[in-house]
C-alpha positions as CSV (number, residue, x, y, z in Angstrom):
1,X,0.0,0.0,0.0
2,X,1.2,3.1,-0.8
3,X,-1.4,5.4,1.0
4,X,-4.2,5.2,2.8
5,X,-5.9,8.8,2.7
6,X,-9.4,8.9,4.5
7,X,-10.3,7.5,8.0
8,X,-14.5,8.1,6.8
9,X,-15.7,4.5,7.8
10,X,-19.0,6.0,7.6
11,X,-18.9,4.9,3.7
12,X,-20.2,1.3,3.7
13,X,-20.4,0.3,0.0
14,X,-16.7,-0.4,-1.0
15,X,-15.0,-0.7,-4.8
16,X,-11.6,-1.9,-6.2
17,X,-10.3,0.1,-8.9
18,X,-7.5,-1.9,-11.2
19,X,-6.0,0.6,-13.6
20,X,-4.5,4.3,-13.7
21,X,-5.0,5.6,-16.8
22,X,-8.2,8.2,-17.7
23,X,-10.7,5.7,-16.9
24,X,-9.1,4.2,-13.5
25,X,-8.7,7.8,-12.3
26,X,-12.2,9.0,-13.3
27,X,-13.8,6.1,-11.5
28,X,-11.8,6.5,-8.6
29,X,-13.0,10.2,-8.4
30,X,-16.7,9.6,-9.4
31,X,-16.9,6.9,-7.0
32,X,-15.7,8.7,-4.2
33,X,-17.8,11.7,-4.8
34,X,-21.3,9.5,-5.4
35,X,-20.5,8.2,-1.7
36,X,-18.5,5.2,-2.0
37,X,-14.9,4.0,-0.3
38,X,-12.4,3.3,-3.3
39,X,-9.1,1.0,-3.7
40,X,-7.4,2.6,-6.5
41,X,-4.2,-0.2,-7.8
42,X,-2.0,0.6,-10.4
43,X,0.4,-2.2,-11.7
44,X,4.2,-1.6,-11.3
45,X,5.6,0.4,-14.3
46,X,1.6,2.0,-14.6
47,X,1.8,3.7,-11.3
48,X,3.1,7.3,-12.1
49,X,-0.2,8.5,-11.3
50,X,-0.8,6.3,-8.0
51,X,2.3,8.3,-6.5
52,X,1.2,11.4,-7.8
53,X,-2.1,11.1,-6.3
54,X,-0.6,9.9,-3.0
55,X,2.0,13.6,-3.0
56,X,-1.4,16.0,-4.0
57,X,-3.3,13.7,-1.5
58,X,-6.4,12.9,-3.6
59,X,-7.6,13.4,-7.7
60,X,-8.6,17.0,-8.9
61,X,-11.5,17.3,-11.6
62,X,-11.0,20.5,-13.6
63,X,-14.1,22.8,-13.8
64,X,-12.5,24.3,-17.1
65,X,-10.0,22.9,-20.0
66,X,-9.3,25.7,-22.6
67,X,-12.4,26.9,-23.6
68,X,-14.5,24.1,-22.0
69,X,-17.0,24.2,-19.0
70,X,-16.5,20.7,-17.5
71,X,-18.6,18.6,-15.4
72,X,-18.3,17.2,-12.1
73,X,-15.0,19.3,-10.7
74,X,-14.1,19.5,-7.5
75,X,-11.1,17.3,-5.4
76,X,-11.7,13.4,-4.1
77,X,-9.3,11.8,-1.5
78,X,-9.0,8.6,-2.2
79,X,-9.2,5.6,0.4
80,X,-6.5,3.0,-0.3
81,X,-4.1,3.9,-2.9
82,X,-1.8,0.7,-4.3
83,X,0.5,-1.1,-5.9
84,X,-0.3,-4.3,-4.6
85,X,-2.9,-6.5,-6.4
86,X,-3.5,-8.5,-3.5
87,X,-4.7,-5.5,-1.5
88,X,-6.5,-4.1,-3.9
89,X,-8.7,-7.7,-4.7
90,X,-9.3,-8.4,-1.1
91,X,-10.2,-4.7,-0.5
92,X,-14.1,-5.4,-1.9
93,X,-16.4,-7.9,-3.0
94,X,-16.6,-5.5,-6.5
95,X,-14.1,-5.2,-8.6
96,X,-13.7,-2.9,-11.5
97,X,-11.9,-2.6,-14.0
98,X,-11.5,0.4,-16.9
99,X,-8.8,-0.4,-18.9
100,X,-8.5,-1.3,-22.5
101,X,-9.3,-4.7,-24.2
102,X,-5.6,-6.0,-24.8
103,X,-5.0,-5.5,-20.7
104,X,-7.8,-7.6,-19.7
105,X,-6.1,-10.6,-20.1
106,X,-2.7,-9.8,-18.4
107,X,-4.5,-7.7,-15.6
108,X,-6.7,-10.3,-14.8
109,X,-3.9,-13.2,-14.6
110,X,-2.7,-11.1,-11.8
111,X,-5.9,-10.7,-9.7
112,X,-6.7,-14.8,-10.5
113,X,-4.8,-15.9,-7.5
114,X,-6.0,-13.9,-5.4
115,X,-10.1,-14.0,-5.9
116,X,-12.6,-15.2,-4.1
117,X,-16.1,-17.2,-5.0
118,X,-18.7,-14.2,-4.7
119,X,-16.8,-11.4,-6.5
120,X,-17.9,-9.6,-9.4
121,X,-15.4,-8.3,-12.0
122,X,-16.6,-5.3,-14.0
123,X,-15.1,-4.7,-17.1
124,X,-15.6,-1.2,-18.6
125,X,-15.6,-1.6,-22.0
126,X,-16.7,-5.6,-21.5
127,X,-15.7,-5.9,-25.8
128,X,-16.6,-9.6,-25.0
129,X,-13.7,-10.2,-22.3
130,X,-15.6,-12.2,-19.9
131,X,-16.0,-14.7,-22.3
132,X,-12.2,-14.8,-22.9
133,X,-11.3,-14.3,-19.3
134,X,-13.6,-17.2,-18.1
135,X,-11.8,-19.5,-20.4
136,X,-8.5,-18.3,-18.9
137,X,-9.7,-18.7,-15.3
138,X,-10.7,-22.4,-16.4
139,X,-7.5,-23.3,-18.0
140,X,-5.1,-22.2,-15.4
141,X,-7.3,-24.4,-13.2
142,X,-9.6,-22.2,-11.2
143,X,-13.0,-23.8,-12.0
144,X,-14.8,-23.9,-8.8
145,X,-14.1,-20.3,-8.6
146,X,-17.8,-19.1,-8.8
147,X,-17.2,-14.9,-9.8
148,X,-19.5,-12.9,-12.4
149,X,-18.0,-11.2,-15.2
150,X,-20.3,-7.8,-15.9
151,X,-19.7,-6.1,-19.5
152,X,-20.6,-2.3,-19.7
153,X,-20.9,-0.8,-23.5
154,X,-18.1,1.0,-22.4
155,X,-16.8,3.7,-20.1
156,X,-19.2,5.9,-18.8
157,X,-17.2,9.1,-19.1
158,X,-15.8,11.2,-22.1
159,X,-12.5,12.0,-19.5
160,X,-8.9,12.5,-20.1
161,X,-5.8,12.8,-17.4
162,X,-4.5,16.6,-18.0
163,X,-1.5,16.7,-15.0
164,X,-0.5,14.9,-12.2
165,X,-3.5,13.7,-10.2
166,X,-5.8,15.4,-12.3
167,X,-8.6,14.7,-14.9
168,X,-11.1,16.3,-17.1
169,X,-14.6,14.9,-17.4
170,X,-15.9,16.6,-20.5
171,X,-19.5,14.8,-19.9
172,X,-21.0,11.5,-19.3
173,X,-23.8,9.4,-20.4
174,X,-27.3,9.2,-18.9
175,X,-27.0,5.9,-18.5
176,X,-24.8,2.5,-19.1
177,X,-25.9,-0.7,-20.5
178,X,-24.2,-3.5,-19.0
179,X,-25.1,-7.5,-18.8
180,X,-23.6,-10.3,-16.7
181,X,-22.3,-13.4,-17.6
182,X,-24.0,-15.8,-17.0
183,X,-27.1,-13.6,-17.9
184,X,-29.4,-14.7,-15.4
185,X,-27.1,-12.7,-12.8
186,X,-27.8,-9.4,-14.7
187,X,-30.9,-8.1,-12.6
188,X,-28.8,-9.2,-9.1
189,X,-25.8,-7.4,-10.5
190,X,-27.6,-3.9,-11.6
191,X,-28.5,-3.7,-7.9
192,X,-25.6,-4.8,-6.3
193,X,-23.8,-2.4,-8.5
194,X,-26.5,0.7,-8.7
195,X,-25.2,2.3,-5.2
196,X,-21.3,2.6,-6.8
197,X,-22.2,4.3,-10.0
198,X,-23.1,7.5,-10.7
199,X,-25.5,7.3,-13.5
200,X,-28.5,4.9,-14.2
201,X,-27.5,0.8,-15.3
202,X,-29.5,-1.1,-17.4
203,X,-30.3,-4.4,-18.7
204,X,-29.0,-5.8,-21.8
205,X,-29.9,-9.7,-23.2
206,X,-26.1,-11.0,-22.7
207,X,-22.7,-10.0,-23.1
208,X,-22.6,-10.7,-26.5
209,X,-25.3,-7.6,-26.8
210,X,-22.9,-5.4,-24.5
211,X,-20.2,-6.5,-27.7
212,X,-22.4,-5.6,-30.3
213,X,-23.4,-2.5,-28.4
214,X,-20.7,-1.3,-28.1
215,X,-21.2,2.5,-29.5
216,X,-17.2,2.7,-30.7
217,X,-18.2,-0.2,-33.3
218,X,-19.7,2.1,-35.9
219,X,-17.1,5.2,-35.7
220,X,-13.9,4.7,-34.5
221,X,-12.0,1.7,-37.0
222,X,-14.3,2.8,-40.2
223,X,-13.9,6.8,-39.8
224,X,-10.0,6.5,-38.8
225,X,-9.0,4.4,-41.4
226,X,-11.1,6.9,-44.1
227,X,-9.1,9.7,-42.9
228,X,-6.0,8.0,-41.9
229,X,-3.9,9.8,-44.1
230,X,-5.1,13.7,-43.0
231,X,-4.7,12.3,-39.6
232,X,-1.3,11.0,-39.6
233,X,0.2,14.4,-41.8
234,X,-1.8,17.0,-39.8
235,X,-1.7,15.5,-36.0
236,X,-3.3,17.6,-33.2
237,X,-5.3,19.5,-35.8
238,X,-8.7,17.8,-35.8
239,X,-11.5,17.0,-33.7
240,X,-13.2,13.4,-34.1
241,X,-16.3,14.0,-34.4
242,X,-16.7,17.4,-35.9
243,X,-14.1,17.1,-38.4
244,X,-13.7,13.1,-39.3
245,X,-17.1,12.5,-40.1
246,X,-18.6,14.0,-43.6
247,X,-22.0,13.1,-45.2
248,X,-19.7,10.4,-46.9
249,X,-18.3,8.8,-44.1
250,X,-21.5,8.8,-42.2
251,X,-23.0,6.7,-45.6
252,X,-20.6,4.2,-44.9
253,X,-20.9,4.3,-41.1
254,X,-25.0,3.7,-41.3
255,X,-23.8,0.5,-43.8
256,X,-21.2,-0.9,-41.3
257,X,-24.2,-0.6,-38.3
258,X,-26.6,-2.2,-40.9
259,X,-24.2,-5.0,-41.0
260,X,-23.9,-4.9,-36.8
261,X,-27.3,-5.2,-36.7
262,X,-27.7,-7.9,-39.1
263,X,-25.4,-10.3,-36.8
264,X,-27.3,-9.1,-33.8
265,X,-30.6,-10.1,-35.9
266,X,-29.3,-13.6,-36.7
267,X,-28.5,-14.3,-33.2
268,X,-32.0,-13.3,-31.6
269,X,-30.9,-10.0,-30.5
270,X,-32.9,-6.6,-30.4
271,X,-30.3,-4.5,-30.7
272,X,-30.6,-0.1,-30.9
273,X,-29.2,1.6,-33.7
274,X,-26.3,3.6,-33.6
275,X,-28.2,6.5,-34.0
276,X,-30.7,5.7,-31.2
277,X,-28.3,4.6,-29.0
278,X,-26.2,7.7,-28.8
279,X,-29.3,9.8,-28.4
280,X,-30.3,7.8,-25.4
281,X,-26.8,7.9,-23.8
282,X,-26.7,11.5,-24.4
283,X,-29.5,12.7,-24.1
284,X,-30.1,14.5,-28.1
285,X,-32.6,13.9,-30.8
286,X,-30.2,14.0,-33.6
287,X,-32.1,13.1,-37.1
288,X,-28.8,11.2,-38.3
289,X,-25.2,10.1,-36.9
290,X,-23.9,13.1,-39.3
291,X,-26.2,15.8,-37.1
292,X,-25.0,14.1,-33.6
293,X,-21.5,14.3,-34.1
294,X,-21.5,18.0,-35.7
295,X,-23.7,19.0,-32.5
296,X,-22.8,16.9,-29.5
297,X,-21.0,19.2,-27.1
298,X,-19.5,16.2,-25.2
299,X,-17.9,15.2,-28.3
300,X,-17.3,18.7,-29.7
301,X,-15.2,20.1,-27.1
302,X,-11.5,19.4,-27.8
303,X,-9.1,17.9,-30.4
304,X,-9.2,14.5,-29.9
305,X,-8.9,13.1,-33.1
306,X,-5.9,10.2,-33.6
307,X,-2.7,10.8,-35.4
308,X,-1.5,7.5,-36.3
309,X,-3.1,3.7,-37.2
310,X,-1.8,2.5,-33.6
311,X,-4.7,4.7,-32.0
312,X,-6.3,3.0,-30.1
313,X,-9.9,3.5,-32.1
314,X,-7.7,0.9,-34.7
315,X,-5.6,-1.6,-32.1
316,X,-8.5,-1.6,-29.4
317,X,-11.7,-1.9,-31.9
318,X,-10.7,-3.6,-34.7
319,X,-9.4,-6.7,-32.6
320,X,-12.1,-6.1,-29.9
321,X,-14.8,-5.3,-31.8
322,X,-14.7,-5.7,-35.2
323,X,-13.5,-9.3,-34.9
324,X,-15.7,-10.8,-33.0
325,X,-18.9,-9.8,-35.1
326,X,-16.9,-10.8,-38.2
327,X,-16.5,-14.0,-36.2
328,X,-20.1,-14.3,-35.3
329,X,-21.1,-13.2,-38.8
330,X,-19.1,-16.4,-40.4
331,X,-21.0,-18.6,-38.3
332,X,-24.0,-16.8,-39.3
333,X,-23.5,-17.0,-42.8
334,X,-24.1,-13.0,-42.7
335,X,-22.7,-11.1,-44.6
336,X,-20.1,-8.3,-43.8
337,X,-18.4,-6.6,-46.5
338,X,-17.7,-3.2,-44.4
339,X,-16.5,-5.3,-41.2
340,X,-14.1,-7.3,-43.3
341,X,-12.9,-4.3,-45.1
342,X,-12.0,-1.9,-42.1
343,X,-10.2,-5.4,-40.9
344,X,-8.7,-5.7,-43.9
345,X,-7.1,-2.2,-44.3
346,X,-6.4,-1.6,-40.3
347,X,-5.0,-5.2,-40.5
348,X,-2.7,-3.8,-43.2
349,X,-1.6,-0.7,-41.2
350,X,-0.2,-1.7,-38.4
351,X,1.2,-4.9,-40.6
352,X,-0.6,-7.3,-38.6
353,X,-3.4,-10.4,-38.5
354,X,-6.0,-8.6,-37.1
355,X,-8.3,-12.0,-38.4
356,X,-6.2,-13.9,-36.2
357,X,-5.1,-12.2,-33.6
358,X,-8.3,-10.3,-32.8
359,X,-10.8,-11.8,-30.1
360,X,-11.8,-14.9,-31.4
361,X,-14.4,-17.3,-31.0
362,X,-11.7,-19.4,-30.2
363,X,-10.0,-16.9,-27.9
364,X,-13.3,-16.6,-25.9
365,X,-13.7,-20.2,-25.8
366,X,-16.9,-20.5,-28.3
367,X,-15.4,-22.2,-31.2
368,X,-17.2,-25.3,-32.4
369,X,-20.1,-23.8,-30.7
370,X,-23.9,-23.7,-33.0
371,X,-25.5,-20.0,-32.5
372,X,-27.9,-21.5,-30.0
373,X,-25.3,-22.9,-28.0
374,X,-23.8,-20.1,-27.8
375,X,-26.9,-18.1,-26.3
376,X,-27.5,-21.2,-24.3
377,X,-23.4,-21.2,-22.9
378,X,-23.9,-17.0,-21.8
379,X,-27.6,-17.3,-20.6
């Protein structure tokens, strides 16, 4: 343990942070302020921001970054600050953990010895990694160990890290779809789960629906890779969603979430358009995905666009997200053109297999699997 900065034991609902990037610190802050008692861990090598937090004794949310009014400032002390896993899993029954799809794995093998039957791991974006981390926790040969996986769509902040034990939260949805795996602990895990977060959690069918959900699917691999080369000449000069998207890219975008909801379709799901998804989460009536990002404020505020194919929006969602419905698709004999495409071209970027090294249905232990026994395996 590094710290431990607040004596208030009149906080009773307790949550383990694992990561201490933009996510990790904006959970640890939110938390805090919506009333709970937070571990924050950082891994060895990823703790710059653990020590910092521990000299400035607590996280700082901006009220202003350049020209932006920001949301939620003020300062948080955090409870238990750490660089020891085992601390941080026996600190609370919840466990979450907002870090990026190609962590997952490697964090988890480090919090696998030290679980306990009755935990719940929360996994902000899920991108289908309870399915691959259950298969992990088999194989290393941890079966009895009864936890639930939860999958949120994603994280529920648009947040960055601006200095030393300090963040900007430049909004955050009105709500975050999340299922359980196995599904039938959804309804237990909303309310379990309801008292740490700070905006309202809802049901979705499984964590394959979380996947397909995901709202990154239909922008972030398609709309890099069509302005990839802009992006990579002119970094720093563009915003995402203002700039990126043209009534040309959004053409294509509405065919890749065709496509998205196609698989979902095939597989029994009622899944929400793109378009009607981001107008639930934040709150807008857009008439198209073109209008929403030209008029989003959350999205509008600051340069964020990438400057090079190893982005994230490409290494994180093409594997993570792009994959798996491609996956899904093949066993659905659906067809995919767009998917296959973006995988195609990132896959060529960054001068790797996305097809193979991706999230596969192998990876998350469904290969050989019919679609209803799929459903059937997550239900």
């Amino acid at each position: 343990m590094i710290a431990n900065q607040s004596n208030n034991n009149d906080r009773k609902v307790k949550v383990s942070v694992f990561g201490a990037g933009n996510a990790g610190l904006t959970a640890a802050y939110h938390f805090t302020r919506h009333g709970a008692q937070v571990a924050l861990y950082g891994s060895k090598g990823f703790d710059e921001q653990i020590h910092a937090i521990s000299v400035e004794g607590g996280i700082k949310s901006l009220s202003e970054y350049g020209s932006a009014k920001l949301d939620f400032s003020g300062f948080e002390h955090i409870d238990v600050l750490t660089t020891d896993v085992k601390e941080a899993v026996e600190y609370s029954d919840v466990l979450v953990l907002p870090v990026p799809s190609f962590a997952q794995a490697p964090l988890f093998r480090e919090l696998l010895p030290f679980l306990s039957s009755g935990q719940t791991v929360v996994l902000m974006p899920g991108n289908y990694g309870s399915l691959e981390l259950t298969k992990i926790k088999n194989s290393e040969g941890y079966t009895s160990l009864d936890i639930t996986f939860v999958e949120a769509i994603s994280i529920p902040w648009a947040t960055r890290i601006t200095g030393n034990a300090e963040i900007a939260i430049f909004g955050m949805k009105t709500c975050l779809p999340i299922a359980a795996l196995p599904a039938s602990r959804t309804a237990e895990c909303i309310k379990k789960l309801q008292a740490i977060f700070p905006l309202k959690l809802t049901a979705l069918d499984n964590v394959i629906a979380a996947g397909l959900e995901n709202i990154n699917f239909g922008g972030h691999p398609l709309m890099t890779t069509l302005n990839i080369g802009l992006l990579e000449n002119f970094p720093g000069k563009f915003n995402y969603y203002t700039d990126c998207c043209s009534p040309a890219t959004a053409k294509a975008s509405n065919k890749l979430d065709q496509e998205r909801l196609a698989v979902g379709k095939a597989l029994g799901l009622n899944l929400k358009s793109e378009l009607d998804a981001m107008n639930e989460l934040y709150n807008m009536s857009a008439k198209s995905v073109y209008e929403l990002n030209k008029t989003s404020e959350t999205h509008g505020s600051v340069n964020s666009a990438p400057d090079s194919s190893t982005n994230r929006y490409i290494t994180e969602d093409a594997p993570y997200l792009l994959v798996p419905c491609a996956e899904l698709a093949k066993l659905l004999n659906v067809e995919v053109p767009i998917v296959n495409s973006v995988l195609h071209l990132t896959s060529a970027f960054n001068e790797v297999d996305y097809f193979t090294n991706g999230r596969t249905l192998e990876k998350m232990g469904l290969s050989n699997l019919s679609s209803a026994e799929i459903i059937a395996h997550i239900s």
